[in-house]
C-alpha positions, 0 to 999 in steps of 0.5 A, spaced: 634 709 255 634 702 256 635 697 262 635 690 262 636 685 268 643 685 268 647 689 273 651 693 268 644 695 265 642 698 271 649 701 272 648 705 266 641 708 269 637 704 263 630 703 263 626 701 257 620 705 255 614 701 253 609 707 252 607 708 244 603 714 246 610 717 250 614 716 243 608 719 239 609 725 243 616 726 244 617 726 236 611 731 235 614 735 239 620 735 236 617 738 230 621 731 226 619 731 218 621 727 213 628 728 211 631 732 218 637 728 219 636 726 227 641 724 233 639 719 237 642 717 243 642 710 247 636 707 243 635 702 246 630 696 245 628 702 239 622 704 241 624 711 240 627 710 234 622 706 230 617 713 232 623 717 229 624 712 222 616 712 222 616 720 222 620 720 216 627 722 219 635 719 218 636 717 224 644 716 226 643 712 232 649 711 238 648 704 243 653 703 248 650 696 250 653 690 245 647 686 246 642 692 245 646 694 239 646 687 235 638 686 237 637 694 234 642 692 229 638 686 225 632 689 227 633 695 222 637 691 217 635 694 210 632 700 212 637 706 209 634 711 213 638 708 220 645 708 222 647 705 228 653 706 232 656 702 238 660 707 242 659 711 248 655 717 246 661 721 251 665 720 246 662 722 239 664 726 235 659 730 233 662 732 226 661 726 224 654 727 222 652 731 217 650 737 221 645 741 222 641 736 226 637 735 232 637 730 238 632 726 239 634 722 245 631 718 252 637 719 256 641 714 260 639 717 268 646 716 269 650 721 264 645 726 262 647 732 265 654 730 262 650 729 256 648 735 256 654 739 258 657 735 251 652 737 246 653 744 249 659 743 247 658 742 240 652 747 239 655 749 233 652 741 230 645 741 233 639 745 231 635 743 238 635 738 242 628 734 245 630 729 252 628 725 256 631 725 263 630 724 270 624 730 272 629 733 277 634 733 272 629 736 267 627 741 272 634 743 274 636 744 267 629 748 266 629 752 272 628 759 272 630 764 278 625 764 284 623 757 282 626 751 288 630 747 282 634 754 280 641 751 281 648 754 278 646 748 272 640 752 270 645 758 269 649 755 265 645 751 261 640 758 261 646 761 258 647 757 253 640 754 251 632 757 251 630 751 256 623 749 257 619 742 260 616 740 256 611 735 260 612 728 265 612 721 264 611 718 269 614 711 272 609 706 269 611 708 261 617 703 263 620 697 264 623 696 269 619 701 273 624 707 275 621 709 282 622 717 280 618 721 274 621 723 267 620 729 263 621 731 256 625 738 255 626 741 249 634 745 248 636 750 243 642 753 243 642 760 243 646 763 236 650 769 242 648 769 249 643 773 253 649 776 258 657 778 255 662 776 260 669 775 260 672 768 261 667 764 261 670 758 266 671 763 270 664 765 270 660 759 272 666 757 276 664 763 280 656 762 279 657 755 283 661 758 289 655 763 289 650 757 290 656 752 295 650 754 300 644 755 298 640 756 304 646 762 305 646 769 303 649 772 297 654 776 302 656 770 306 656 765 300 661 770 296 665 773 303 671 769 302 673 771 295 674 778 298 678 782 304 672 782 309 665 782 309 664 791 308 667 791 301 663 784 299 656 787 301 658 794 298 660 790 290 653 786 291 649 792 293 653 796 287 651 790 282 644 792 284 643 785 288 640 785 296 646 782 300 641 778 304 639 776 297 640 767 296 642 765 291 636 762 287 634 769 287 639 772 283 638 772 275 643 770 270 644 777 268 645 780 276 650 774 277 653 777 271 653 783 273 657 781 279 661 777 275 664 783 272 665 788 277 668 782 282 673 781 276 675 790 276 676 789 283 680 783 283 
């Protein structure tokens, strides 16, 4: 994640991790031995990514910053381990890396949900995945129902990935200091989901609609997408789901439920 004293920088939400012991933990908990091939995104100044060639592991690393990348780049020089690419992450073509590989990455603030979102999309690449985000990121990403951070993103990712947080960092292993803690989390894509449902979009389209207010009920939050408030009470409750349930407290398999008869009923 990097950030320096330009403003650009600090655009893209980057801070530099100055905390061995961090590095240390972060490719512990990835489980990185010598020879698994590692995607690293934003390298940096390269802290993370010394830990990771120190491990062992062939390391394919993306920077978007020119100044970072040349630095990295003449650092690493002769090291055969380490492929640096200058490019934005958001369009990397996962293919490109032999897979299956892991991401073991400090995200930039900025763009690690929509990170998230694209190696969700290219799952079938990507064996796990241990992250540094913002820690209300990591916890929304991570979150389980009932718990405050349990969003229409825990759902969607809970469909796709086993999430878990894994622990906070807090603001003095950077520098610059960011004025929020971080969490490392760890991602692996689920071989099937743990629900089936027809038209996917669909579904998390309608998930969000559920949580477009969060202090609202379910009935209230989904009355618009039927003729009157009798037959929206009546679905949820034959979806075995108290109307006046909200919907932090609805489970991924409930809201799938719902979803299907909400699509029989048109």
């Amino acid at each position: 994640m990097g950030s320096g004293g330009s403003t650009k920088r600090k655009k893209l939400g980057q801070h530099f991790l100055t905390d061995p012991s961090v590095t240390e933990r972060i490719v512990a908990e990835a489980g990185v031995k010598p020879g698994d091939r590692v995607l690293e995104i934003g390298p940096g100044r390269g802290i993370l990514t010394r830990e990771l060639l120190h491990a062992g592991a062939v390391v394919h690393a993306v920077e978007l910053d020119a100044d970072l990348y040349t630095r990295l780049k003449e650092e690493t020089r002769g090291d055969n381990n380490i492929t640096l690419e200058r490019g934005n992450a958001l369009r990397f073509e996962f293919g490109s890396f032999t897979p299956p590989y892991s991401i073991v990455s400090n995200l930039p603030y900025s763009v690690a949900t929509a990170l998230v979102q694209k190696f969700i999309e290219n799952a079938g690449f990507i064996s796990s995945m241990t992250l540094m985000v913002q820690a209300e990121v990591g916890e929304r990403i991570t979150a389980k129902v009932g718990d405050s951070h349990y969003g229409s993103f825990s759902v969607y990712t809970g469909y796709h990935l086993e999430t878990s947080y894994l622990f906070t960092v807090p603001p003095d292993a950077f520098r610059p200091r960011p004025k929020v803690n971080s969490a490392v989390i760890r991602l692996v894509p689920r071989k099937t989901p743990p629900v089936t449902v027809e038209d996917e979009d669909g579904f998390f389209r309608f998930v969000q609609t559920s949580f477009m207010h969060r202090r609202k009920t379910m009935r209230n939050n989904l009355k618009g997408l039927w003729q009157g408030a009798g037959p929206v009470e009546d679905i949820i409750v034959k979806a075995g789901i108290n109307p006046t349930a909200r919907p932090e407290e609805i489970s991924l398999e409930k809201f799938a439920a719902l979803y299907g008869i909400f699509r029989g009923t048109g």
